[in-house]
Gaussian input, Z-matrix of N, CA and C with variables (Angstrom, degrees):
# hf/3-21g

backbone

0 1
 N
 C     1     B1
 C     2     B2     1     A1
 N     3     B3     2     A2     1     D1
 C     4     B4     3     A3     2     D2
 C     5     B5     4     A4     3     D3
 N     6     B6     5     A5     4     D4
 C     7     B7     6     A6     5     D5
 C     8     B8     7     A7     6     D6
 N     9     B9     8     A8     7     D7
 C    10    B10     9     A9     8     D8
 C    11    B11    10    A10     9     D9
 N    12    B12    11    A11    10    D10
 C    13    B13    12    A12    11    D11
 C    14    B14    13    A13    12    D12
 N    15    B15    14    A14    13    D13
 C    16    B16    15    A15    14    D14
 C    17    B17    16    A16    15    D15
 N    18    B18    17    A17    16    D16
 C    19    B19    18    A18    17    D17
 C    20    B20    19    A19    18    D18
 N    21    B21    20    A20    19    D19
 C    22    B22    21    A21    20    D20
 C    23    B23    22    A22    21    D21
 N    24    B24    23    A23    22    D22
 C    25    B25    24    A24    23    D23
 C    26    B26    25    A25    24    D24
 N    27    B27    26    A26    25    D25
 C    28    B28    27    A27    26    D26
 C    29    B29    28    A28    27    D27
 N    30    B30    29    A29    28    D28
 C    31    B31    30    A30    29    D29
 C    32    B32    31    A31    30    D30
 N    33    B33    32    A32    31    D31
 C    34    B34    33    A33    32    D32
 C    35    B35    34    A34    33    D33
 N    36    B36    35    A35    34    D34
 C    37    B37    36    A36    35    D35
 C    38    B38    37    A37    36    D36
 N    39    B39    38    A38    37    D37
 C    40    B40    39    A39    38    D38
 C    41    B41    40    A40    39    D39
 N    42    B42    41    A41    40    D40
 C    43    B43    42    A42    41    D41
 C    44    B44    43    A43    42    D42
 N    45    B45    44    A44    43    D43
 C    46    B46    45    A45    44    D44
 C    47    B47    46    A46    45    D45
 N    48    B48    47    A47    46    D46
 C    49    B49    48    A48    47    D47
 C    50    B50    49    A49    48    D48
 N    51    B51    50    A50    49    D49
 C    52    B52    51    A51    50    D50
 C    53    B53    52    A52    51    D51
 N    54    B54    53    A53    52    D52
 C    55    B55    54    A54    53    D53
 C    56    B56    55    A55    54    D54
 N    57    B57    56    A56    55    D55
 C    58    B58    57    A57    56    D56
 C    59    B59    58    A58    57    D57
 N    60    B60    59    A59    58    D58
 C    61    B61    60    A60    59    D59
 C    62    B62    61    A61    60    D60
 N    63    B63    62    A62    61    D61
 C    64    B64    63    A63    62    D62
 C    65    B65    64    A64    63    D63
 N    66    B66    65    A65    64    D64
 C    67    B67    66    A66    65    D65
 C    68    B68    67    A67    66    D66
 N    69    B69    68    A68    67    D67
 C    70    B70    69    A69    68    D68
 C    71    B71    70    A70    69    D69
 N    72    B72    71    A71    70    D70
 C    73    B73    72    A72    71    D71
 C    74    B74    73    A73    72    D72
 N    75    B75    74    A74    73    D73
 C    76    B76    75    A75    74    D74
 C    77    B77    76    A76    75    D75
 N    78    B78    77    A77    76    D76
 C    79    B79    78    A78    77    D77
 C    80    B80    79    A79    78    D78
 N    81    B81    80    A80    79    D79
 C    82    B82    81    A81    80    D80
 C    83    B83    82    A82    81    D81
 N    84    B84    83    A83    82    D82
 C    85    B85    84    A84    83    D83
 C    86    B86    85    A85    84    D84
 N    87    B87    86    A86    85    D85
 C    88    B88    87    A87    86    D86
 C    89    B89    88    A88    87    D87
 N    90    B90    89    A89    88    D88
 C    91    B91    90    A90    89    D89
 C    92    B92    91    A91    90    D90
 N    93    B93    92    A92    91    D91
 C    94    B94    93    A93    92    D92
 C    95    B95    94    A94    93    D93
 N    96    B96    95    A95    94    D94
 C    97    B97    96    A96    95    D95
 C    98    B98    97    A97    96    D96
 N    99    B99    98    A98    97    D97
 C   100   B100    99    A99    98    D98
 C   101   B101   100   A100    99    D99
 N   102   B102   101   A101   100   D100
 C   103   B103   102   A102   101   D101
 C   104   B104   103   A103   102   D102
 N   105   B105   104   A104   103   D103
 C   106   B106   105   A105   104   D104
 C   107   B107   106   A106   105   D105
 N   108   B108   107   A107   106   D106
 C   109   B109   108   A108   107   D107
 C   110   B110   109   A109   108   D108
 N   111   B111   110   A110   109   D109
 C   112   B112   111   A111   110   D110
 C   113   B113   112   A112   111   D111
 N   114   B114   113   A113   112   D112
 C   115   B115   114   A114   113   D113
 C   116   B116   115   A115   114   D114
 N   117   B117   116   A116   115   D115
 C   118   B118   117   A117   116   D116
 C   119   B119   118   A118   117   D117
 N   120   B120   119   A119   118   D118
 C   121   B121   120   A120   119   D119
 C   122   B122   121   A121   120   D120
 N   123   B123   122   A122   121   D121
 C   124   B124   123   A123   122   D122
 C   125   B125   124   A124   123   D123
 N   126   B126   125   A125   124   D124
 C   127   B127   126   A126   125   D125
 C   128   B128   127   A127   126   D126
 N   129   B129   128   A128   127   D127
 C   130   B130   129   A129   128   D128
 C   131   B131   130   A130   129   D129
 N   132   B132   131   A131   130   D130
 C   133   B133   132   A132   131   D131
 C   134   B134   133   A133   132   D132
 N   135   B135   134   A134   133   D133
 C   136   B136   135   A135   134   D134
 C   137   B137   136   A136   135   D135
 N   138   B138   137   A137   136   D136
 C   139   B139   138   A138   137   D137
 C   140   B140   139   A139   138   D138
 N   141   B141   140   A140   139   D139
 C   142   B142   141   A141   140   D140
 C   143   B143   142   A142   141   D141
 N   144   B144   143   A143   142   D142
 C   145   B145   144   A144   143   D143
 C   146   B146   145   A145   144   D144
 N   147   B147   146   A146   145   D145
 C   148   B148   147   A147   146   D146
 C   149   B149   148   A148   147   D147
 N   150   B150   149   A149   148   D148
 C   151   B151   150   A150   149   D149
 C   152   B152   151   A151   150   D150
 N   153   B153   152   A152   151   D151
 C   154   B154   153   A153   152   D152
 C   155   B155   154   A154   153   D153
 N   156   B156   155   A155   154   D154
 C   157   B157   156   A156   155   D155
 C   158   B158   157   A157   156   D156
 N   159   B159   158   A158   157   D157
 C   160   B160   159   A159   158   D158
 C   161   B161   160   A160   159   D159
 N   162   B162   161   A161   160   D160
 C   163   B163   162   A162   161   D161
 C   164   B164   163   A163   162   D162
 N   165   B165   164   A164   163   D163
 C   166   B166   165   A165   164   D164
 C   167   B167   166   A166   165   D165
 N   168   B168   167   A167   166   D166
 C   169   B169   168   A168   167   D167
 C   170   B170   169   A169   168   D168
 N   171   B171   170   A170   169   D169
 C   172   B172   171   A171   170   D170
 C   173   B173   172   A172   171   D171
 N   174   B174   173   A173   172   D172
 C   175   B175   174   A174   173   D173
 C   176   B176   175   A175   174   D174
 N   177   B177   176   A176   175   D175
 C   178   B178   177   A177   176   D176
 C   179   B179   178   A178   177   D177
 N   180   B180   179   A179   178   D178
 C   181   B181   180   A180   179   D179
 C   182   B182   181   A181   180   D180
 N   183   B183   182   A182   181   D181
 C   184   B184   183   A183   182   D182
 C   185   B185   184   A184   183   D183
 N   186   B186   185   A185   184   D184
 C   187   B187   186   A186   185   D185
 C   188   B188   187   A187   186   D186
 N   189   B189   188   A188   187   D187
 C   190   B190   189   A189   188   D188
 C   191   B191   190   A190   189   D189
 N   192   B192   191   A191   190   D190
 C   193   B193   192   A192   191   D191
 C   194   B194   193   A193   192   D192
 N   195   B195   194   A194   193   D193
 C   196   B196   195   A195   194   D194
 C   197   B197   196   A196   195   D195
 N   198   B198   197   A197   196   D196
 C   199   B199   198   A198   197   D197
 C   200   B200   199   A199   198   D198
 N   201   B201   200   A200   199   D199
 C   202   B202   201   A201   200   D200
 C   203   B203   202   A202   201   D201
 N   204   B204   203   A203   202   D202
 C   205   B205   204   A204   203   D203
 C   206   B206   205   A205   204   D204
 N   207   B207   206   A206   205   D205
 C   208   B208   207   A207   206   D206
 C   209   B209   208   A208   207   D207
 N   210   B210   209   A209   208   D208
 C   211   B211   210   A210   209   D209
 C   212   B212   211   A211   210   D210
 N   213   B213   212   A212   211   D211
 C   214   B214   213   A213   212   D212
 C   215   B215   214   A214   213   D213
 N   216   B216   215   A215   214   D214
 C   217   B217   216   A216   215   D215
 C   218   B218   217   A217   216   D216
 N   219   B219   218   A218   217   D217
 C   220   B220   219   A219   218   D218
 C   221   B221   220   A220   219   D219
 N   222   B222   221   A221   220   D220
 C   223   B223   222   A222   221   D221
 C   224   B224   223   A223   222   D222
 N   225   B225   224   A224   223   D223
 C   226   B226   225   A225   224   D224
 C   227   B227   226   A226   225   D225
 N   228   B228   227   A227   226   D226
 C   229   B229   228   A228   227   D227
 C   230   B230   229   A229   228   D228
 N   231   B231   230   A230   229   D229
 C   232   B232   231   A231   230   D230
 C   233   B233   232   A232   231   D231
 N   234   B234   233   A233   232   D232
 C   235   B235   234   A234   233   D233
 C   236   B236   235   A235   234   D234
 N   237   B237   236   A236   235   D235
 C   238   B238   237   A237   236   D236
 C   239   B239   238   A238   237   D237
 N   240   B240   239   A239   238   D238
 C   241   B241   240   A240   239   D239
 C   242   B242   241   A241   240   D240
 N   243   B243   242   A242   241   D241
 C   244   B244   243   A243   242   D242
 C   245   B245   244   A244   243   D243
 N   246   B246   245   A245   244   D244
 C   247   B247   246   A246   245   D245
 C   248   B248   247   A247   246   D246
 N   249   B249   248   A248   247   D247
 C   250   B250   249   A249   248   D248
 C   251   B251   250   A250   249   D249
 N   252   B252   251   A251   250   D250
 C   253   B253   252   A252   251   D251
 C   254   B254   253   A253   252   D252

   B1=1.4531
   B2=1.5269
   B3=1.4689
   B4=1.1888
   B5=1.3504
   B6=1.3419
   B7=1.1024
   B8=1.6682
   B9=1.1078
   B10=1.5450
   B11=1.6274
   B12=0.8072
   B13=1.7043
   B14=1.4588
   B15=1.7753
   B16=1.5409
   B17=1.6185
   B18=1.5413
   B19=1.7437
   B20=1.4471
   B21=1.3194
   B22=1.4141
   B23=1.6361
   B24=1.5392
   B25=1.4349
   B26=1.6898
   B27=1.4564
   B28=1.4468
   B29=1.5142
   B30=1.3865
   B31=1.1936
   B32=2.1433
   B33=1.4661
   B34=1.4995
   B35=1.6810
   B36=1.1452
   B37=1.1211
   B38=1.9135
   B39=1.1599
   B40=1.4941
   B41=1.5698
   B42=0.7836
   B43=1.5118
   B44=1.5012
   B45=1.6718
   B46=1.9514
   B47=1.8643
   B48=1.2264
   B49=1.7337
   B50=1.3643
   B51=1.0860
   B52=1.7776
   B53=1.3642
   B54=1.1246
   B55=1.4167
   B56=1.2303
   B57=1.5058
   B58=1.5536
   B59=1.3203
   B60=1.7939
   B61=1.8590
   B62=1.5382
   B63=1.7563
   B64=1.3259
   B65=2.1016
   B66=1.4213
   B67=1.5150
   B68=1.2614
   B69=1.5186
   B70=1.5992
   B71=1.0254
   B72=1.3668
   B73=1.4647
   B74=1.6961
   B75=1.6106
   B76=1.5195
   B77=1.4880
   B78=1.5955
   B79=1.5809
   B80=1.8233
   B81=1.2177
   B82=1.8613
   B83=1.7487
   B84=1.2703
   B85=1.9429
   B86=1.2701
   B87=1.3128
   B88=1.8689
   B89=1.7871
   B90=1.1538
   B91=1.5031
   B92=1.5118
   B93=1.6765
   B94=1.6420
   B95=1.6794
   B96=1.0223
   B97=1.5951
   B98=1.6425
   B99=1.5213
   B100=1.2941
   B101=1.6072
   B102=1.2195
   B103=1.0449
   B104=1.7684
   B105=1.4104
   B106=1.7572
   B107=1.2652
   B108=0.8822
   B109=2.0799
   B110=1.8797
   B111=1.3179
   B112=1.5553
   B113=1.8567
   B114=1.3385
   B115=1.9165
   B116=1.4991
   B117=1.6399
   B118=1.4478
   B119=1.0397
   B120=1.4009
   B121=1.6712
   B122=1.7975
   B123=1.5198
   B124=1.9349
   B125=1.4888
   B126=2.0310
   B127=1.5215
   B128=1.6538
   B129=1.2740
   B130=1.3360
   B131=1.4172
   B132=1.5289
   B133=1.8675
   B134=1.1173
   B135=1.7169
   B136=1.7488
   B137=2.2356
   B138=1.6445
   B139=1.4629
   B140=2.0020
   B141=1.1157
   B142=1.4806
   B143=1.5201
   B144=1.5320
   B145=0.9509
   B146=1.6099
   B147=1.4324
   B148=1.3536
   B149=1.1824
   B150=1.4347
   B151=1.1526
   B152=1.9723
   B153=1.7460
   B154=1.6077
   B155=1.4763
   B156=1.5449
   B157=1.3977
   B158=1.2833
   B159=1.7019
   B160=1.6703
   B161=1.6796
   B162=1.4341
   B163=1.4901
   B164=1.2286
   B165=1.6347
   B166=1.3224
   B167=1.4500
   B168=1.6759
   B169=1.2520
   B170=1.7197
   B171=1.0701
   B172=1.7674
   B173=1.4964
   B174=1.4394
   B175=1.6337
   B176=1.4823
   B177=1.9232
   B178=1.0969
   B179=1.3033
   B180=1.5901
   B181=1.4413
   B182=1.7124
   B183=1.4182
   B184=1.6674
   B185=2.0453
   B186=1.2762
   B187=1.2701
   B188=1.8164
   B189=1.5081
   B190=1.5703
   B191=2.1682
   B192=0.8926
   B193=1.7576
   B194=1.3611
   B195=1.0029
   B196=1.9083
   B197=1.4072
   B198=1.9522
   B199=1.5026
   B200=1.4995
   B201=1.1705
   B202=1.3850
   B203=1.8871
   B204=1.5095
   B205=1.1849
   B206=1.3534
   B207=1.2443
   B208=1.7681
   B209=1.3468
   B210=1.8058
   B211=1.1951
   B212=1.5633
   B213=1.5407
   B214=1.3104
   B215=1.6195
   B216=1.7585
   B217=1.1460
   B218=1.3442
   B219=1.6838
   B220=0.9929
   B221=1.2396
   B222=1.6689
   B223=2.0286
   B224=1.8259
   B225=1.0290
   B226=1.7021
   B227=1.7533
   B228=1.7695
   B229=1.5404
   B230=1.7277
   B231=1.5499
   B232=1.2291
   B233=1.9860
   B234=1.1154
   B235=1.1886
   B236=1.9732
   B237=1.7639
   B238=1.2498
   B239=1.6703
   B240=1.5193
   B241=1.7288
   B242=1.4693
   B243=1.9006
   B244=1.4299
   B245=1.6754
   B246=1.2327
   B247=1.5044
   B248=1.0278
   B249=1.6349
   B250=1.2097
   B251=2.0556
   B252=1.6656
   B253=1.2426
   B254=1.6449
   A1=108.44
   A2=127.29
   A3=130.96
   A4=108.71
   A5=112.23
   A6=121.71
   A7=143.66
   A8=136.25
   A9=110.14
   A10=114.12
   A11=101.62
   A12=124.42
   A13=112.89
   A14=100.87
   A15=114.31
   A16=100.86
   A17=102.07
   A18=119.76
   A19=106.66
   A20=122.57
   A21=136.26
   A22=114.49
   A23=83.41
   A24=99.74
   A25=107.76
   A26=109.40
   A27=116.36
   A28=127.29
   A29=166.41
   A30=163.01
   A31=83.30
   A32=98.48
   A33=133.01
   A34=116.68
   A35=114.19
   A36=126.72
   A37=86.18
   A38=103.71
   A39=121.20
   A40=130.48
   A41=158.52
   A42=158.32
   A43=120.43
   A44=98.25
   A45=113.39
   A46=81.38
   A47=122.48
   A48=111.80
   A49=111.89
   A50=151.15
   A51=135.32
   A52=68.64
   A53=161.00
   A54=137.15
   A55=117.32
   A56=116.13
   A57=137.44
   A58=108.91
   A59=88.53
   A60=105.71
   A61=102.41
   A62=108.92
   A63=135.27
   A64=99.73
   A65=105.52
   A66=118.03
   A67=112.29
   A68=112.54
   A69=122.64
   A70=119.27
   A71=140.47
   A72=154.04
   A73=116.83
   A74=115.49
   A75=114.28
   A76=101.12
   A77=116.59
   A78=153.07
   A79=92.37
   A80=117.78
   A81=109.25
   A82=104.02
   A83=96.66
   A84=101.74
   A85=103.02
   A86=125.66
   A87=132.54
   A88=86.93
   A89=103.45
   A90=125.60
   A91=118.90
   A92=105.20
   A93=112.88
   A94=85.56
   A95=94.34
   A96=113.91
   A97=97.18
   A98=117.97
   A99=139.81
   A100=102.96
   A101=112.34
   A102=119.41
   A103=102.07
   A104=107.76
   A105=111.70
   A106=130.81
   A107=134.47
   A108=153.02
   A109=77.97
   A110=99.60
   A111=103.38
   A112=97.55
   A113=109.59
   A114=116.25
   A115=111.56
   A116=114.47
   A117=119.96
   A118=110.34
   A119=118.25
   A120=133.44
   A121=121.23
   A122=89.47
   A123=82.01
   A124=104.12
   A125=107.99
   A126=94.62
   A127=136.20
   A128=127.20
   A129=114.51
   A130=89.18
   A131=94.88
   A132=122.40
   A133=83.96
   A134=87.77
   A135=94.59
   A136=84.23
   A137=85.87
   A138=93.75
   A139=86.88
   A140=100.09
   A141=125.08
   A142=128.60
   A143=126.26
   A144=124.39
   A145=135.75
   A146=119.63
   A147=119.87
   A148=106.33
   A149=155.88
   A150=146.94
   A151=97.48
   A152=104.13
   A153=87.01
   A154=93.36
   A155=107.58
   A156=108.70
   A157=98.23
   A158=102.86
   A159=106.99
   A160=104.38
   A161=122.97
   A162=129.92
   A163=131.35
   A164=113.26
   A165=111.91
   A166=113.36
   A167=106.85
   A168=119.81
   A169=115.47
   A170=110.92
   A171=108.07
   A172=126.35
   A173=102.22
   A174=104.59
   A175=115.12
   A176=116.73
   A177=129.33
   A178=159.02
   A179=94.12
   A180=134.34
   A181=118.53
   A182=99.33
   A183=102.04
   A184=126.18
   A185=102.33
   A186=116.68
   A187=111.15
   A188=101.70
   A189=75.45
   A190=107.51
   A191=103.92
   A192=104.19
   A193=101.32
   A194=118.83
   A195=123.98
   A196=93.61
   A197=105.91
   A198=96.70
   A199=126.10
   A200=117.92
   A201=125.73
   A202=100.99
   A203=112.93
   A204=113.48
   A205=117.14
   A206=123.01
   A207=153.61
   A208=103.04
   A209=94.24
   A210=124.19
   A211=119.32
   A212=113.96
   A213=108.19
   A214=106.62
   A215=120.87
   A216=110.63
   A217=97.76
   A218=135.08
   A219=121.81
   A220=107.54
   A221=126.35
   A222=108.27
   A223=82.42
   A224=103.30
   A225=127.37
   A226=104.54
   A227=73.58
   A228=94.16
   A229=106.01
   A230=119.69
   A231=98.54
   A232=89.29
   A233=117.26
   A234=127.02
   A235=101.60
   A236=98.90
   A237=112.30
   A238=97.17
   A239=122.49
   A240=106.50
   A241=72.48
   A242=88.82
   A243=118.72
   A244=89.04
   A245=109.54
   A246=123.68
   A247=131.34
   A248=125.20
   A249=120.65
   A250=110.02
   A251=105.65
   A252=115.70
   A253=119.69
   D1=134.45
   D2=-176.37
   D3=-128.36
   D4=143.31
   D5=-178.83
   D6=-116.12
   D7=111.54
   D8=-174.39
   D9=-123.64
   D10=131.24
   D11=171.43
   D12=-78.87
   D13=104.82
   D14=174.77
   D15=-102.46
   D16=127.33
   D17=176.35
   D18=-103.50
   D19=177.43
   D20=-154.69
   D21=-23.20
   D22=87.13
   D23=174.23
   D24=-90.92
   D25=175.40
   D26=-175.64
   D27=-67.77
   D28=-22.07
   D29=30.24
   D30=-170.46
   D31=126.45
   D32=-19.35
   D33=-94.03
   D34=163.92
   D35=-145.27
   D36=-150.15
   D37=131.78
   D38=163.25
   D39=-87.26
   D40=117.17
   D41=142.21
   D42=13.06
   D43=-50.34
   D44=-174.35
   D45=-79.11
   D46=-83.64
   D47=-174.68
   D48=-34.99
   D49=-32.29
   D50=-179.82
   D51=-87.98
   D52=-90.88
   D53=-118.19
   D54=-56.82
   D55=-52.31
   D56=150.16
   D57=-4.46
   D58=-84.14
   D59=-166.52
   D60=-33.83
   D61=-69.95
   D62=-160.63
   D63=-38.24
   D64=-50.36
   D65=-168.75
   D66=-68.60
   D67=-24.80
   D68=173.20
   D69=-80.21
   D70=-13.06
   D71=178.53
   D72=-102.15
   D73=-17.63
   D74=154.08
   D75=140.87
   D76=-8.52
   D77=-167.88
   D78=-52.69
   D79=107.37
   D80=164.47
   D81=-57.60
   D82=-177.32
   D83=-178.19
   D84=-73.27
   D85=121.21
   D86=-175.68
   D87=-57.81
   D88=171.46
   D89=171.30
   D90=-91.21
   D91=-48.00
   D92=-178.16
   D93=-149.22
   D94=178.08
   D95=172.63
   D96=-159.66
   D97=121.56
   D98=-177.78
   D99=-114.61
   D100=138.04
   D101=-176.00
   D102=-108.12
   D103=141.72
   D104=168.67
   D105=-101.69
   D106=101.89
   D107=-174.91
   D108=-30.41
   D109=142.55
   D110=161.30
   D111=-156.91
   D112=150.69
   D113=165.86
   D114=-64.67
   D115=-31.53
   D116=-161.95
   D117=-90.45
   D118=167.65
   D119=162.47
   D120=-40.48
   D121=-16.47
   D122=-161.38
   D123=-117.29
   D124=90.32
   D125=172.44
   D126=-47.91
   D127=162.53
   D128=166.99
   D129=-115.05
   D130=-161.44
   D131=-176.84
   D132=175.35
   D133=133.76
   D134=169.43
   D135=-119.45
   D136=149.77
   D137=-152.68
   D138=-127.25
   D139=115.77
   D140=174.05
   D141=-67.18
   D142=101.87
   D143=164.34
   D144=-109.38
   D145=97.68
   D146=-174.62
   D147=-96.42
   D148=59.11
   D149=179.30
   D150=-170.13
   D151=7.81
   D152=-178.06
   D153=-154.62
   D154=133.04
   D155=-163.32
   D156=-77.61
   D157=178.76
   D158=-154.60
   D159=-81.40
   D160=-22.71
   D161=157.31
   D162=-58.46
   D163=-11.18
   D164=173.38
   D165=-88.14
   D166=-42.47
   D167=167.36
   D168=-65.47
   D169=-23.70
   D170=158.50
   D171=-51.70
   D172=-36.90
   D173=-166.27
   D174=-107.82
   D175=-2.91
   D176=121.04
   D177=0.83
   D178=-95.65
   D179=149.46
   D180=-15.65
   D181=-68.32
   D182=171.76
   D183=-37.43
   D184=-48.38
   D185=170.11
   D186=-47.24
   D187=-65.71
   D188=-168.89
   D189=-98.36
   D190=54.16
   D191=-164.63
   D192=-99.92
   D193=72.56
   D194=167.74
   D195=95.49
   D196=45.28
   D197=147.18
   D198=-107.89
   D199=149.30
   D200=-155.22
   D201=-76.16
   D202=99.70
   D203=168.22
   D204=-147.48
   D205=140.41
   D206=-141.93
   D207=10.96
   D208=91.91
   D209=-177.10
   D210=26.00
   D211=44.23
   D212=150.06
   D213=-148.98
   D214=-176.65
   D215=-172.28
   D216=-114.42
   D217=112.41
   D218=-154.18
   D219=-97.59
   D220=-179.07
   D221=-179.55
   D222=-129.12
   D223=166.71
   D224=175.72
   D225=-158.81
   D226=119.92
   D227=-177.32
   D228=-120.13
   D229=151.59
   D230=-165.88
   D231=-115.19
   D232=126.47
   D233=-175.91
   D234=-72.67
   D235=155.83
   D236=-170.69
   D237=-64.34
   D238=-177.16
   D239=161.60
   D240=-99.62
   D241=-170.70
   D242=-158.48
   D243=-145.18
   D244=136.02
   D245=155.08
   D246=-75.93
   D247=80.87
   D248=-144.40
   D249=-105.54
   D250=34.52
   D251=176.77
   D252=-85.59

């Protein structure tokens, strides 16, 4: 399972549109997309991939990482996995 962490995204923003964006940039179909409670201006979503190893989503990643879309510059970080046994 791989994971990536999208920061100051646009608010509001739907699930099917990041899915979109994500699929237009080379992104397979995410699994879930969870959104994270924050105090600040800059929502995240951490966006779920079980069907694409964490190296595919590495070489990905670069494309959309502080590119400027609906009117903000967003960051994508790709989280470690986790051993979740």
């Amino acid at each position: 399972m791989a994971q990536l962490l999208l920061g100051n995204l646009e608010e509001p923003i739907s699930d099917e549109e990041l899915g979109e964006f994500l699929t237009r940039y080379g992104f397979s179909q995410c699994s879930a997309i969870r959104r994270i409670p924050g105090a600040g201006a800059r929502p995240t979503a951490l966006v779920i991939f079980n069907d694409m190893p964490a190296d595919g989503l590495r070489a990905l990643q670069s494309r959309i990482h502080n590119m400027f879309w609906k009117n903000r510059k967003i960051t994508a970080l790709l989280l470690p996995e986790r051993d979740e046994t």
